[in-house]
N, C-alpha and C positions, 0 to 999 in steps of 0.2 A: 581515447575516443569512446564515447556511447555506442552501444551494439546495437542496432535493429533486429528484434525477430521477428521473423516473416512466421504471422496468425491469426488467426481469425480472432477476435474479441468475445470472451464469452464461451470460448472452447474448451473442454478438458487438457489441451496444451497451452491453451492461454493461464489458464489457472497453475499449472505447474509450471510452466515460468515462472510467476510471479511468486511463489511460494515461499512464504517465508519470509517476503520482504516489505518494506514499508515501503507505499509507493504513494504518487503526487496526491491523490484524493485524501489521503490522511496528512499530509501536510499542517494543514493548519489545525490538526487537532494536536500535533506535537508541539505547534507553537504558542498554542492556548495556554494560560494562565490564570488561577484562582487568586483573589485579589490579595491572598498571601504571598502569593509569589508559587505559591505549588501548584503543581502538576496537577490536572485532572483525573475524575477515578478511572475516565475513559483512558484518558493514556497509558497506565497501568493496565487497563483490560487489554488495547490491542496489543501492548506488550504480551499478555501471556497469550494473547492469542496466535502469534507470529509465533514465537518460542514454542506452542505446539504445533505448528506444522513444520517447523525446523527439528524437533524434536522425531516427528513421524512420518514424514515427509509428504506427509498429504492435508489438503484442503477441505474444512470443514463446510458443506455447502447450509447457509444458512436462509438462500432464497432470498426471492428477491422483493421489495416494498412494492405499493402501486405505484409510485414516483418513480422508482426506480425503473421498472418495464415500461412506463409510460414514457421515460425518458430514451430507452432503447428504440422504441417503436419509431418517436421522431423525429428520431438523429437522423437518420439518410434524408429526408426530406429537407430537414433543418440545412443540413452540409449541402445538400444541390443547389437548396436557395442561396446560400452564401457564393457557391461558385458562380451563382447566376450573378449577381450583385456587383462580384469583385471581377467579376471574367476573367477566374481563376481556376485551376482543376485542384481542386483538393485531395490528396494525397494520402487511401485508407493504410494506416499503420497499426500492426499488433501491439507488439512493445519493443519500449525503450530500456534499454537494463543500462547504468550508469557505469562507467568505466571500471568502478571498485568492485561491482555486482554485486554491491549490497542496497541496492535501492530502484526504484523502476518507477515508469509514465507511461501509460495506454493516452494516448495522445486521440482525439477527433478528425485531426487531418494533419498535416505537415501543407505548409504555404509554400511552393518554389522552393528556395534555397537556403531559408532564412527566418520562416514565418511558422507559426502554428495555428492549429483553431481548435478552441475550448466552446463547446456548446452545454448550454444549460438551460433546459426546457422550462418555463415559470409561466403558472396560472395568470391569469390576465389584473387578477387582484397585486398579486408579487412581482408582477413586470411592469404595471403603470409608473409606481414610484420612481422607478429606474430612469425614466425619462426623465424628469427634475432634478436627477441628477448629476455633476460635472465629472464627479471622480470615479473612478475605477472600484469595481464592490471590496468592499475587504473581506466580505466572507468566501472570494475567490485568490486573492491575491496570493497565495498561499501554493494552492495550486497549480494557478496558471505562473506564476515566477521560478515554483521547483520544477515545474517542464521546460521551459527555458533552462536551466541550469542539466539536466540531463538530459536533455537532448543537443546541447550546446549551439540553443538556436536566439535570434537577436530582438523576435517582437514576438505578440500574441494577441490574437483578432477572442476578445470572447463573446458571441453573439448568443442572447438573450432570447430563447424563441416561445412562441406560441402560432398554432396551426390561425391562421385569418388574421391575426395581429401586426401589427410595423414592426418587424425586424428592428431590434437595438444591437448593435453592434458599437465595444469597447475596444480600443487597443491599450495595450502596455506595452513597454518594451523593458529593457533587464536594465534592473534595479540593484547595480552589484552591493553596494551597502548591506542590503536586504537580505539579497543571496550569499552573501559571506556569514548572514545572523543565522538562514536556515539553513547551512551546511554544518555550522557552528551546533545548534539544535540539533538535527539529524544526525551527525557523529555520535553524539552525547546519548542518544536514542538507542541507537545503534549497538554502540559498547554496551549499554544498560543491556539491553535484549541478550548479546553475548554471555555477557557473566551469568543471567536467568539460565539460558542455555546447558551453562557449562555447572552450572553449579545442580540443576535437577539431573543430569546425566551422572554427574559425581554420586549424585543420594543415591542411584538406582544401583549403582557398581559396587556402593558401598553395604546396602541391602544386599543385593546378592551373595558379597564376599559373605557377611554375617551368616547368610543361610548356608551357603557351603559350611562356614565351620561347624553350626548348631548340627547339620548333618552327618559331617565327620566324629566329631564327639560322638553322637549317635551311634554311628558303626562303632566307632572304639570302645563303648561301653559295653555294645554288645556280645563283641569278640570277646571281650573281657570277663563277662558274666560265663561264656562259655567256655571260656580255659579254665574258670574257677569250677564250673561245673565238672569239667574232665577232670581235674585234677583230685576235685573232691572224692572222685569215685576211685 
C-alpha cells in the first residue's frame, strides 16, 4: 500500500520526504524521448540531481519561477472552486510515498475514496486552446496517470484554471497499459540513479583508501629516514 505523510507542501519536511526521489511532476520527463530513441540531457541532469541529495541527504533549494509561485498562490482558490462545482470536499494531502519508497506524488487534493485533483494554473492565452480540445493534455498525462498508480486511486479531475475565466476541468481515469509502460520507465530510472549512486560513493572510499596509504608510506619513510639517522650516528 502507498503511505500518506501527513505535511504541509512546500515545508522543510515536505522537502525531506521527498529527497532523493523522483516524483510524479518529473514523470513525463523520464518518459520523454529524443527522436533517436535517447534519453534527454534533462534526464541525466535530474538524475544527478536526485543522486546528490541521496548522496548528502539534503535538498538543494533552487527557488522558485513566476509560474511556479503564481501557481502556488492559486491553488487554494482553484481547489475551493472545484469543490464548489463538484460538491465535493477536496482532501489537502502532503505526500504520497509509493509502497517501494522509491518514488512519491504531492497530490492537489484526494476525491472521496477514489478520485484525485491535479490543478494547473494557465494564462488565458494557454487555456483557451484547451477548450477545442476532446482529449486529455499529454503534457499531463504523465503526471496525472503516475499519481494514480502511487496513490492507488481509479480517476483524475485535472482542472485547468485561471482567476475570472471558465473553469476546464478534464478527467482520466487509469490507463493500465500506460501504467505498466511508466512503472517499466521509472524502474529502469530508478536502477540507473542507484548504480550513479553507488558507483560515486565507491570513488570516494576508494580516494580515501589511496590517501590513507600515500599517508602511511609518508610515516614509514619517515621513521625510516630516522632510524637511518640513529643509526648513522
Amino acid at each position: 500500500m502507498s503511505i500518506i505523510i501527513d505535511c504541509i507542501q512546500g515545508t522543510a519536511e515536505w522537502y525531506q520526504v521527498r529527497n532523493g526521489l523522483i516524483t510524479a511532476s518529473l514523470f513525463e520527463m523520464v518518459m520523454a524521448q529524443k527522436k533517436q530513441g535517447q534519453k534527454t540531457s534533462r534526464y541525466h541532469s535530474v538524475m544527478m540531481k536526485l543522486a546528490g541529495e541521496r548522496i548528502t541527504g539534503k535538498t538543494v533549494d533552487e527557488g522558485k519561477t513566476l509560474s511556479m509561485r503564481r501557481g502556488t498562490e492559486l491553488e487554494p482558490n482553484a481547489r475551493q472552486l472545484y469543490g464548489t462545482l463538484t460538491h465535493t470536499e477536496p482532501e489537502c494531502i502532503g505526500f504520497v510515498l509509493a509502497d517501494d519508497r522509491m518514488k512519491g506524488f504531492s497530490p492537489d487534493a484526494f476525491i472521496g475514496t477514489n478520485g484525485l485533483l491535479e490543478i494547473k494554473t494557465k494564462k488565458p492565452e494557454i487555456l483557451i486552446p484547451h477548450f477545442y480540445q476532446r482529449s486529455f493534455p499529454a503534457e499531463h498525462k504523465a503526471q496525472c496517470q503516475g499519481g494514480l498508480w502511487i496513490a492507488q486511486r481509479e480517476w483524475v479531475d485535472l482542472m485547468l484554471y485561471w482567476p475570472d475565466m471558465p473553469p476546464l476541468i478534464k478527467r482520466a481515469y487509469r490507463d493500465e497499459v500506460y501504467i505498466r509502460k511508466l512503472e517499466s520507465e521509472i524502474n529502469r530510472f530508478n536502477e540507473a540513479l542507484e548504480v550513479m549512486v553507488q558507483k560515486i560513493k565507491s570513488a570516494a572510499i576508494e580516494f580515501s583508501m589511496r590517501m590513507e596509504d600515500v599517508l602511511e608510506k609518508r610515516v614509514t619513510g619517515r621513521q625510516a629516514v630516522r632510524i637511518g639517522a640513529i643509526m648513522g650516528e
